[in-house]
PyMOL CGO cylinders between C-alpha atoms (Angstrom):
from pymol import cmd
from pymol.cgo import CYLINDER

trace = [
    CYLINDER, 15.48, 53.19, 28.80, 15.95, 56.96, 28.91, 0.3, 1, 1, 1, 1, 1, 1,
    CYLINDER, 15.95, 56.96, 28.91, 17.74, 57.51, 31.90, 0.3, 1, 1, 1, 1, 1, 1,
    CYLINDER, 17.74, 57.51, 31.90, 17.18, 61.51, 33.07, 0.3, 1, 1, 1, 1, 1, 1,
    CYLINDER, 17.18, 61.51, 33.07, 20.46, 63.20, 33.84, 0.3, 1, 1, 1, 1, 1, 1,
    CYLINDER, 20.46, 63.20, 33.84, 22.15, 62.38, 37.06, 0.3, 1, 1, 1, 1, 1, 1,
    CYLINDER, 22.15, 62.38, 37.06, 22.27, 59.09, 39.15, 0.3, 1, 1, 1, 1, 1, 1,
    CYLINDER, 22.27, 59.09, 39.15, 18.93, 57.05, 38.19, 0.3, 1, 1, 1, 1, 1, 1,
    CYLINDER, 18.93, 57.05, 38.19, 18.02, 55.89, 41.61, 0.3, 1, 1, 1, 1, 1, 1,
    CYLINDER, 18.02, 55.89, 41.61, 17.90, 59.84, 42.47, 0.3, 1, 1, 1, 1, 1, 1,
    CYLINDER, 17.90, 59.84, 42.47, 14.85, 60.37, 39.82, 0.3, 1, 1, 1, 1, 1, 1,
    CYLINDER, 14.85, 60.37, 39.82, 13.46, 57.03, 41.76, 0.3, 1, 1, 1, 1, 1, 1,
    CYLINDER, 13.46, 57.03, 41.76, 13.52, 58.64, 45.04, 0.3, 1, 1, 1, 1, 1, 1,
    CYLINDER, 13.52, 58.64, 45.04, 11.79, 61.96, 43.76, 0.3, 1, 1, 1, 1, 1, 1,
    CYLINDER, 11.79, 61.96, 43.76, 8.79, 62.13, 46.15, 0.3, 1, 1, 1, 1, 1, 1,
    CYLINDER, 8.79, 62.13, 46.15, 7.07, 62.75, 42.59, 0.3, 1, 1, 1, 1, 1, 1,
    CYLINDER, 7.07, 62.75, 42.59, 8.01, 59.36, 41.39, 0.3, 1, 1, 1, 1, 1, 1,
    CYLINDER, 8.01, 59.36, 41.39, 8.64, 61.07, 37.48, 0.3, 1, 1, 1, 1, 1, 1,
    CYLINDER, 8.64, 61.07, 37.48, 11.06, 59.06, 36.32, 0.3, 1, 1, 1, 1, 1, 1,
    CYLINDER, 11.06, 59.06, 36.32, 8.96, 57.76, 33.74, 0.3, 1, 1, 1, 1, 1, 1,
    CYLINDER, 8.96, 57.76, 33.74, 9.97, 53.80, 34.08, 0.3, 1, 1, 1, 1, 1, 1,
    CYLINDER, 9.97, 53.80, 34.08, 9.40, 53.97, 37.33, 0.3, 1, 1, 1, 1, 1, 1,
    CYLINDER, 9.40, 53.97, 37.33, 5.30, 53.29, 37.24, 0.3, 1, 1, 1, 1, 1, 1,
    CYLINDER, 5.30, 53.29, 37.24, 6.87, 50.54, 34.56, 0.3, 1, 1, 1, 1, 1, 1,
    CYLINDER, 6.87, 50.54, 34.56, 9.18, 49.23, 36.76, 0.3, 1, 1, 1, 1, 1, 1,
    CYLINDER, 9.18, 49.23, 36.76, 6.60, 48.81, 39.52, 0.3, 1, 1, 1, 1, 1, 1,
    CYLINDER, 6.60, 48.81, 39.52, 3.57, 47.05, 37.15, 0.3, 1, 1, 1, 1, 1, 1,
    CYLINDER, 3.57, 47.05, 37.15, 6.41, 44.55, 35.93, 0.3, 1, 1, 1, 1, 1, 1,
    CYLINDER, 6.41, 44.55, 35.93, 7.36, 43.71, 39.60, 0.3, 1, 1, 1, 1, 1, 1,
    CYLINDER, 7.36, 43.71, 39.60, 3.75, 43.21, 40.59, 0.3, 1, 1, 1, 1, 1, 1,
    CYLINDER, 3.75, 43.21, 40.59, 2.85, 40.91, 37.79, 0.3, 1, 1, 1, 1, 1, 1,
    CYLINDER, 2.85, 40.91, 37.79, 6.51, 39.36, 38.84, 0.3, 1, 1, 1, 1, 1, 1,
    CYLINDER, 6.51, 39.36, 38.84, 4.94, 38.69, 42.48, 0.3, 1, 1, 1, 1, 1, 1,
    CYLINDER, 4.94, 38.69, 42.48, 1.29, 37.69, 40.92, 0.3, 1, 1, 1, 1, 1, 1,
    CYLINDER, 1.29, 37.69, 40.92, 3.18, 34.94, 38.63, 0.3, 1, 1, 1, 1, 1, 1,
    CYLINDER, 3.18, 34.94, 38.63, 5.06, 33.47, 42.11, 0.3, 1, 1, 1, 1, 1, 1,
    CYLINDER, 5.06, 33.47, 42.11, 2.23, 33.80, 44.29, 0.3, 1, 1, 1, 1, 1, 1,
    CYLINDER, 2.23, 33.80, 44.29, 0.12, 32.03, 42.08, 0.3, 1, 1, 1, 1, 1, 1,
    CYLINDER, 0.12, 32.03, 42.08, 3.04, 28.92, 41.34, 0.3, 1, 1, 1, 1, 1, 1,
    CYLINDER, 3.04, 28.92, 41.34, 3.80, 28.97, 45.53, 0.3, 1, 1, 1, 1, 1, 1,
    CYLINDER, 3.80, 28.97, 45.53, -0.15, 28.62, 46.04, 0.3, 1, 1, 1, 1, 1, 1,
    CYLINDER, -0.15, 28.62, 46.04, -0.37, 26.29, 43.02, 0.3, 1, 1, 1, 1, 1, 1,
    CYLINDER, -0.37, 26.29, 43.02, 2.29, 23.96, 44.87, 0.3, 1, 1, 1, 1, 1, 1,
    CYLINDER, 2.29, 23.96, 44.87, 1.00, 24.85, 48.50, 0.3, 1, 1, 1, 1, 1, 1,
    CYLINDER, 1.00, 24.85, 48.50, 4.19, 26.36, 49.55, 0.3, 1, 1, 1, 1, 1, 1,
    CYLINDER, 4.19, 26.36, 49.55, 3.97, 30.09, 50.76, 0.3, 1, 1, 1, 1, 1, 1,
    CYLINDER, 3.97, 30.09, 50.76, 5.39, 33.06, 49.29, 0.3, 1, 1, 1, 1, 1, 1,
    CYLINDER, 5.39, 33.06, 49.29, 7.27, 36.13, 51.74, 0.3, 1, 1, 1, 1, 1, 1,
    CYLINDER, 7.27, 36.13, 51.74, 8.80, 38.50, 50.31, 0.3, 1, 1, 1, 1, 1, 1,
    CYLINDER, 8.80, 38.50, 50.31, 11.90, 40.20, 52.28, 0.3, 1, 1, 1, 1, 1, 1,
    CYLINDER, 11.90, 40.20, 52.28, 11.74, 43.88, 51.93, 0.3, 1, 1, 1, 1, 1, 1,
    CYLINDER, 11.74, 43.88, 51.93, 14.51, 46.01, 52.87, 0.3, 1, 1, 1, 1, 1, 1,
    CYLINDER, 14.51, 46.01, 52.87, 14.70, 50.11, 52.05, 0.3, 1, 1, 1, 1, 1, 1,
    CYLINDER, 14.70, 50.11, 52.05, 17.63, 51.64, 50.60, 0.3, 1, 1, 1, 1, 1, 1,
    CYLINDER, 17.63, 51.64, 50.60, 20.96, 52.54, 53.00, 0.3, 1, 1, 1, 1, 1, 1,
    CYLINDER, 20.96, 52.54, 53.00, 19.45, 56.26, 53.75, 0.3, 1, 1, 1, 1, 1, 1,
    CYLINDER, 19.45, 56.26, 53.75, 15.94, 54.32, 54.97, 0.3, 1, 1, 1, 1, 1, 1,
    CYLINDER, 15.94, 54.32, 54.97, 14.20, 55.94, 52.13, 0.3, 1, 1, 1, 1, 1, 1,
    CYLINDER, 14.20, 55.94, 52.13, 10.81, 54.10, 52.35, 0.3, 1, 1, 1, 1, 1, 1,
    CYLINDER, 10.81, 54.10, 52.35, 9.72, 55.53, 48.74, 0.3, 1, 1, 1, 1, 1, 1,
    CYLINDER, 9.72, 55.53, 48.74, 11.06, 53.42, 46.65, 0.3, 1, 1, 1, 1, 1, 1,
    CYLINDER, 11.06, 53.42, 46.65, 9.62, 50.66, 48.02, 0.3, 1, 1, 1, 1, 1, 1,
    CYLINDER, 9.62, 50.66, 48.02, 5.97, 51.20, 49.38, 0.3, 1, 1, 1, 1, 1, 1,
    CYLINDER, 5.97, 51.20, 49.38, 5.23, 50.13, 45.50, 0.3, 1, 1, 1, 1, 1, 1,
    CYLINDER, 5.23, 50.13, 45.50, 6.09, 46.66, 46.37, 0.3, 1, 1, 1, 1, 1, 1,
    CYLINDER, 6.09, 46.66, 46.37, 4.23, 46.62, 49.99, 0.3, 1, 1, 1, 1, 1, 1,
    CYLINDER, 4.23, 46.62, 49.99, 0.99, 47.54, 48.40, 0.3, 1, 1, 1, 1, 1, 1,
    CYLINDER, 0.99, 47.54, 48.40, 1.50, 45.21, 45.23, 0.3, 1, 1, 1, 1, 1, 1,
    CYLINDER, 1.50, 45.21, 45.23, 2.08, 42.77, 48.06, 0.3, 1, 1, 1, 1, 1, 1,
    CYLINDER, 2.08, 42.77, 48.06, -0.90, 43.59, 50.08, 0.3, 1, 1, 1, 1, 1, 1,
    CYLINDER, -0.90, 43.59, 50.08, -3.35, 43.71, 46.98, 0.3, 1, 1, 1, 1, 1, 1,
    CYLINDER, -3.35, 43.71, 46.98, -1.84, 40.24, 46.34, 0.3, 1, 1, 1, 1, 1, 1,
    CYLINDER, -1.84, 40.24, 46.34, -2.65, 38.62, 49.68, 0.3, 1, 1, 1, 1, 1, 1,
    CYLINDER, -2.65, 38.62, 49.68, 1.47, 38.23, 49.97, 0.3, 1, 1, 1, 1, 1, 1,
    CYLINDER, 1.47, 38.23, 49.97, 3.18, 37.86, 53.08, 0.3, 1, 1, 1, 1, 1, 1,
    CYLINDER, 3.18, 37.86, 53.08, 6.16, 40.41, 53.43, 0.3, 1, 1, 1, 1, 1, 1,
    CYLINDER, 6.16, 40.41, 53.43, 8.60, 41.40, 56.08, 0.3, 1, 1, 1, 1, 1, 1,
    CYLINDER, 8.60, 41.40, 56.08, 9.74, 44.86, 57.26, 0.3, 1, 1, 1, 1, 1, 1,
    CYLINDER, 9.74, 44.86, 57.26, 12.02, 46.23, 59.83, 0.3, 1, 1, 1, 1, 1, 1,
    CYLINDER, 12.02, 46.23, 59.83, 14.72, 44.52, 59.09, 0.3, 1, 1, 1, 1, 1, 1,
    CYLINDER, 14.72, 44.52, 59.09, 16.73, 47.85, 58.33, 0.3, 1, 1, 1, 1, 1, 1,
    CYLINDER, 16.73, 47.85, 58.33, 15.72, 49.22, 61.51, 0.3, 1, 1, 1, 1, 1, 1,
    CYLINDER, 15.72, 49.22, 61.51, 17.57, 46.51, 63.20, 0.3, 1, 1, 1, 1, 1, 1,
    CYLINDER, 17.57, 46.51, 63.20, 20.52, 46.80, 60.89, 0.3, 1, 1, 1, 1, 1, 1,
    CYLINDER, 20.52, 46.80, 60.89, 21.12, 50.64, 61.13, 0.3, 1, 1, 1, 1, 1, 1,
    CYLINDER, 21.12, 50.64, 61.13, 21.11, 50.26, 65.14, 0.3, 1, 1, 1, 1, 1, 1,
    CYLINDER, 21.11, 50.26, 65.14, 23.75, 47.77, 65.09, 0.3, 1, 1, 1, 1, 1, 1,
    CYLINDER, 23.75, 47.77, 65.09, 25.11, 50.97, 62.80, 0.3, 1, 1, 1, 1, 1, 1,
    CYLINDER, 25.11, 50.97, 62.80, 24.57, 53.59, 65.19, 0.3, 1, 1, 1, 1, 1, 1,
    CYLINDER, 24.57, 53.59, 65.19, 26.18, 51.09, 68.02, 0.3, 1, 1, 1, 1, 1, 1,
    CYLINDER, 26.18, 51.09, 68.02, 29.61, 51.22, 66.12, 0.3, 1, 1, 1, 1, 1, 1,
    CYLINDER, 29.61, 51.22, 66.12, 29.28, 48.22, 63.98, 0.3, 1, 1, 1, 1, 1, 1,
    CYLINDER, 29.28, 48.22, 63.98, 30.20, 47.81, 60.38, 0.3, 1, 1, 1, 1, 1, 1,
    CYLINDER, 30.20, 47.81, 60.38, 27.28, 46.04, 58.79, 0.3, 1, 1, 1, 1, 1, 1,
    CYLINDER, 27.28, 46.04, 58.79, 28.26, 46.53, 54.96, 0.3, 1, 1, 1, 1, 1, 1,
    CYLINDER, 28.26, 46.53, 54.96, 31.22, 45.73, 53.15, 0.3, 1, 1, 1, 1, 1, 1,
    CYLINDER, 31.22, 45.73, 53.15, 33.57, 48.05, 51.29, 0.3, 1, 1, 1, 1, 1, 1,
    CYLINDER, 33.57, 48.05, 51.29, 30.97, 48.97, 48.63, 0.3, 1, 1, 1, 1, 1, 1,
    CYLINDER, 30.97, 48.97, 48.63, 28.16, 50.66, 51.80, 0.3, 1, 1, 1, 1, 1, 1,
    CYLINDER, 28.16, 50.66, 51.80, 25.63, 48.98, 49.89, 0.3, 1, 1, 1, 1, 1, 1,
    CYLINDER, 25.63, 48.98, 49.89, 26.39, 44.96, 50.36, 0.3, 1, 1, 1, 1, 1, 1,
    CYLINDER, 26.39, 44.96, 50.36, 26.18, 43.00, 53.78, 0.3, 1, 1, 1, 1, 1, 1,
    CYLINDER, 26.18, 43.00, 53.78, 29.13, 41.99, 55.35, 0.3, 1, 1, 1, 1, 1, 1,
    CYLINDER, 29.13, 41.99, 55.35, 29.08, 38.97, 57.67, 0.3, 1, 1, 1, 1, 1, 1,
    CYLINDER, 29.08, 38.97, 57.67, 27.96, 40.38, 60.44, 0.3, 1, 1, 1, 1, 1, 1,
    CYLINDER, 27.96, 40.38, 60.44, 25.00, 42.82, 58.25, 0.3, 1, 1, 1, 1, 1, 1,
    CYLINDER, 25.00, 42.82, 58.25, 24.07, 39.39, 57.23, 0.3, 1, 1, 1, 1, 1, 1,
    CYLINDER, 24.07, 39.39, 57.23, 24.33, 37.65, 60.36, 0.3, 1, 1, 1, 1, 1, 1,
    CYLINDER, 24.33, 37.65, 60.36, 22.25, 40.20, 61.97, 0.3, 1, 1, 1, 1, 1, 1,
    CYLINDER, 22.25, 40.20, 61.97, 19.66, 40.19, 58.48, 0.3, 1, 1, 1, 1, 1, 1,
    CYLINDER, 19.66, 40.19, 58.48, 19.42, 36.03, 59.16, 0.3, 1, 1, 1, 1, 1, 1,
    CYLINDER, 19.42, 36.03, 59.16, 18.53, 36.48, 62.83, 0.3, 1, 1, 1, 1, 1, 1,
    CYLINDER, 18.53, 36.48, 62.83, 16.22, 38.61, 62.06, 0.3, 1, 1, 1, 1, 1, 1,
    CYLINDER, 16.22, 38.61, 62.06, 14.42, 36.16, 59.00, 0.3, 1, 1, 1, 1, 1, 1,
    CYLINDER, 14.42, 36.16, 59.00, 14.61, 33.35, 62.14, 0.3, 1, 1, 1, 1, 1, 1,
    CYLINDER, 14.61, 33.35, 62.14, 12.81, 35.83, 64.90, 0.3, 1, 1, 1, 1, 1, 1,
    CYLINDER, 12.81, 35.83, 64.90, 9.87, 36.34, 61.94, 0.3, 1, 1, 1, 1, 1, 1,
    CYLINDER, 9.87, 36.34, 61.94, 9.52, 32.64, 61.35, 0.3, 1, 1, 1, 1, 1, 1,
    CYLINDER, 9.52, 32.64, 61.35, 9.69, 31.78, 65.09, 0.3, 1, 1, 1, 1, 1, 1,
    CYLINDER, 9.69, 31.78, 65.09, 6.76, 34.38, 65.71, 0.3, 1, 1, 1, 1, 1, 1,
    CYLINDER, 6.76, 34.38, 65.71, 4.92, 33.43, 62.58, 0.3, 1, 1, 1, 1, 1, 1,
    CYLINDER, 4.92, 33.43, 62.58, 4.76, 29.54, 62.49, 0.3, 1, 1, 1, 1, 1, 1,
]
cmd.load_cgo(trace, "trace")
């Protein structure tokens, strides 16, 4: 893969989208999400997939995925990241050392918010 120079998630977040694996990188996970959708409908079980922007809330990087989902007829969930950066801007620590990973409580708040989607979507 020919990375350009600098960090590789900051040609991703280009609002031009150049980095030229990302278009790559987005056909592969769509035909990743075809393959399950079609094995979850082949075994009647339901496919959702859990999306979740990037720290900053940069939306970019993944709107790829929400459409491939849409096209697909896949269930997705969003928002979650709103609810964990307001636990942020209330004082809380949400990741662990590394800012990216959950913590307990960034996944405590993540799970309750999984529960509230399948409590509203049974």
């Amino acid at each position: 893969i020919k990375i350009p120079d600098g960090e590789p998630d900051h040609a991703i977040e280009r609002q031009d989208r150049s980095y030229e694996d990302f278009d790559m990188t987005c056909r592969l996970s769509e035909n990743v999400l075809k393959n399950l959708k079609q094995l979850t409908d082949a075994h009647h079980a339901k496919l959702i997939v859990l999306i979740l922007d990037d720290v900053s809330g940069e939306f970019l990087k993944m709107k790829p995925i929400v459409d491939a989902c849409q096209k697909n007829h896949i269930a997705y969930i969003t928002g979650a990241e709103e609810k964990l950066r307001q636990h942020e801007k209330n004082g809380e620590t949400i990741h662990s050392w590394d800012n990216y990973h959950f913590n307990n409580n960034g996944q405590r708040i993540l799970a309750q918010t999984l529960i509230d989607y399948f409590r509203e979507n049974e």
